[in-house]
C-alpha positions in Angstrom: -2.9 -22.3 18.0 -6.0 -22.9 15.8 -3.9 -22.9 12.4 -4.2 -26.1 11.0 -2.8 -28.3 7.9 -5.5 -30.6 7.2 -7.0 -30.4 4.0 -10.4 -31.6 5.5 -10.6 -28.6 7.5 -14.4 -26.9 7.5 -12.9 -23.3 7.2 -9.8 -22.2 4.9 -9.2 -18.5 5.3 -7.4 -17.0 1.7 -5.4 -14.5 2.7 -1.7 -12.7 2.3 0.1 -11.3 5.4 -0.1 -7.5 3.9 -3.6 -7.6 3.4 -6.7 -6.8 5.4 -6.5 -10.6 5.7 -4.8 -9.5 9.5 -8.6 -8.6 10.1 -9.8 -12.1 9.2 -7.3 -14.2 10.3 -7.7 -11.9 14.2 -11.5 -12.9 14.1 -10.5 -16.2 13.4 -8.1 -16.3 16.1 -10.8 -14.7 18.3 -13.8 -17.4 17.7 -10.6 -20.4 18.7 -11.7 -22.4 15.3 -9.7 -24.7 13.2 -8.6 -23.0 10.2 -6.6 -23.4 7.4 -4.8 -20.9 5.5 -4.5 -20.3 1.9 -1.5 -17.6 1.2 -2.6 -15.8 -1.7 0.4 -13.9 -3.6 -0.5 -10.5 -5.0 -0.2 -10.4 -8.9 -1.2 -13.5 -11.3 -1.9 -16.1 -8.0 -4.8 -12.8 -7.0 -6.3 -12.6 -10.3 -5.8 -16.1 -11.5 -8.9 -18.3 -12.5 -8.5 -20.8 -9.4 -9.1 -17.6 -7.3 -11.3 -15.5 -9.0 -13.7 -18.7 -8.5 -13.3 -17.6 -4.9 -13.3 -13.6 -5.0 -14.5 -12.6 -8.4 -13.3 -9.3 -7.0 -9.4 -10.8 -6.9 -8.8 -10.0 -3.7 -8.3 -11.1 -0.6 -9.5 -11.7 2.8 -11.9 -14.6 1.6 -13.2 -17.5 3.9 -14.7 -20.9 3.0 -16.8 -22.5 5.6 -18.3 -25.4 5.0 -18.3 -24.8 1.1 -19.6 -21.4 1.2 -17.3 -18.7 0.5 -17.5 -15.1 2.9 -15.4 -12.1 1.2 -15.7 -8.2 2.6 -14.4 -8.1 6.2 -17.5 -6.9 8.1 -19.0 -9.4 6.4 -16.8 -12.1 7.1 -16.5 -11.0 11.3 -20.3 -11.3 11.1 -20.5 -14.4 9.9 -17.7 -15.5 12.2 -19.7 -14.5 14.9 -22.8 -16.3 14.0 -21.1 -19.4 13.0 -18.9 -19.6 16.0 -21.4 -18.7 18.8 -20.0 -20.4 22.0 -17.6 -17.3 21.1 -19.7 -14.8 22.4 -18.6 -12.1 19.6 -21.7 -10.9 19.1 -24.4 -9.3 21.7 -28.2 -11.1 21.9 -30.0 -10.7 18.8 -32.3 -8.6 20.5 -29.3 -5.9 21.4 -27.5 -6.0 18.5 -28.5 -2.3 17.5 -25.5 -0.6 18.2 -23.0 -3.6 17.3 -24.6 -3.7 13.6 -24.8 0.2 13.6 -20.8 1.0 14.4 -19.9 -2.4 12.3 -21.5 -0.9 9.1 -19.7 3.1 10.1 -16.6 1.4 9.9 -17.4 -0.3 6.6 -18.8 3.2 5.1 -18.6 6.6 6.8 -15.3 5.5 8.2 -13.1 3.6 5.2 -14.8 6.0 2.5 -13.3 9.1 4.4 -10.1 7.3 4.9 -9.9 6.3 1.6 -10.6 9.7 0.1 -8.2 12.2 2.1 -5.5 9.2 1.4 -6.3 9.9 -2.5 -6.5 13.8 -1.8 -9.9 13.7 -2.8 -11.1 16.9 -1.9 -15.1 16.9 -0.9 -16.5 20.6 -0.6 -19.1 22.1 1.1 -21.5 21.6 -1.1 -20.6 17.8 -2.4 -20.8 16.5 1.8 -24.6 15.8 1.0 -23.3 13.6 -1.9 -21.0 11.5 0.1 -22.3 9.3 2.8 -19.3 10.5 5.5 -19.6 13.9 5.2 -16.6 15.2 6.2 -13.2 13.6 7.3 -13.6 15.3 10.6 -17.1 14.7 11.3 -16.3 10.9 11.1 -13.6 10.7 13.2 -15.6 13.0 15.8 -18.2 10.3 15.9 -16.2 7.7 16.1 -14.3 9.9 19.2 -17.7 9.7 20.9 -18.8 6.2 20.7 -15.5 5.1 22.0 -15.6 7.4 24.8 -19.1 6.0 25.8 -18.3 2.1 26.6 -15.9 0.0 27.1 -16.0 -1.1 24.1 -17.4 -0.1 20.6 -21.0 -1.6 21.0 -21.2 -2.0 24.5 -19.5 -3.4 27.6 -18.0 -6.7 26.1 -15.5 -6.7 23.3 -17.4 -7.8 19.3 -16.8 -8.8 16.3 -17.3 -5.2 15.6 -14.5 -4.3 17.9 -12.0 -6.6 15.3 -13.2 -4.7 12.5 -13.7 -1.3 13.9 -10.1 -1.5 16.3 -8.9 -2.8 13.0 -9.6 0.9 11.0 -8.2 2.7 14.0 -4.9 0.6 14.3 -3.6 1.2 10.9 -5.3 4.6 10.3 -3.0 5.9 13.2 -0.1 3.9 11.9 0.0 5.1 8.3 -0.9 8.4 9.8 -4.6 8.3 8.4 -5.9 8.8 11.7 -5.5 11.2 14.4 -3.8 10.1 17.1 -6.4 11.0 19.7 -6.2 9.6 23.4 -9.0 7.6 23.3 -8.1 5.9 20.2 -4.6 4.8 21.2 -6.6 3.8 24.4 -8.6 1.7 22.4 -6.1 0.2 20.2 -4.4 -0.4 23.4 -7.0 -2.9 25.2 -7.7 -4.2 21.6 -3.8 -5.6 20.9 -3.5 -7.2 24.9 -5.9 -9.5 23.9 -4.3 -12.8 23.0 -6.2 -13.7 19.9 -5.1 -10.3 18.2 -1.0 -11.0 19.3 -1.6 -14.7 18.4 -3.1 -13.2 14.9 -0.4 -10.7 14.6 2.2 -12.8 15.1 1.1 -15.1 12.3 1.3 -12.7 9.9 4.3 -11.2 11.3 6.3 -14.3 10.7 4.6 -14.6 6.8 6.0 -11.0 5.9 9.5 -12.3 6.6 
């Protein structure tokens, strides 16, 4: 277990247990840091001045490593995997085409079309040139196809992008926001055997109580 109590501790992860703070705290629990956590209640303690210091946005996931503060979750597995490189959650530099390309689809195409058809947002014809998805469908066909082609989502060894990516596809098929194709529940399958994501999940799991 990498959760920690010391106040000295080099990375403090802000979070609350029904947030996308489970995508954090997993690529925490991936890179085998020291961490402590920060539980951030929803309401005044989110918007509060203390905070807001932290996430002008008031909300959470937000890091702190070393004094500098990380919020947006692509953002924050990426730096994860840069600060914690013994990790190996990110390919070579030099082969990090498709690991940046599918992290970023996830942060746009993907979440945008998510987050519209949950609103009912209806995009015409016409208005897909306008919207940087597309269509709904069109998204989660591409997405279909790069999981079909590896093993994982940027290659043959599991990435940060995987614990943001496997993230979308997790909950979009358990709030019913997702199909729930074969190849995704294969996916999220190999994604939750790994001990980092159960040791993450159970953290949060126990929090919610």
């Amino acid at each position: 277990m990498s959760l920690t109590e010391s106040k000295d501790c080099d990375l403090i992860l802000y979070t609350n247990p029904q947030s996308r703070g489970q995508i954090a705290r997993w690529m925490i629990e991936e890179t085998g840091a020291d961490y402590r956590q920060e539980i951030i209640e929803y309401g005044d303690a989110m918007k509060s001045d203390d905070f807001l210091k932290i996430n002008p946005m008031g909300k959470v996931p937000a890091i702190k490593h070393k004094g500098k503060v990380i919020t947006e979750c692509p953002a924050i597995c990426a730096y994860l995997a840069d600060a914690f490189p013994d990790a190996s959650l990110a390919p070579p530099q030099m082969e990090r085409a498709d690991y940046y390309r599918w992290l970023f689809f996830a942060a746009g195409p993907l979440e945008s079309a998510i987050t519209n058809r949950s609103l009912k947002i209806e995009i015409s014809d016409e208005q897909q040139r306008m919207v940087g998805y597309g269509s709904y469908e069109k998204v989660l066909d591409v997405l279909s196809s790069a999981i079909l082609a590896n093993d994982y989502i940027a290659g043959e060894q599991f990435s940060a992008a995987d614990v943001y990516v496997g993230s979308h596809v997790m909950w979009g098929m358990m709030f019913g926001t997702i199909d729930k194709r074969p190849e995704f529940e294969a996916y999220v399958a190999k994604l939750t055997s790994r001990s980092a994501q159960r040791a993450a999940s159970a953290i949060d799991m126990e929090l919610m109580k």
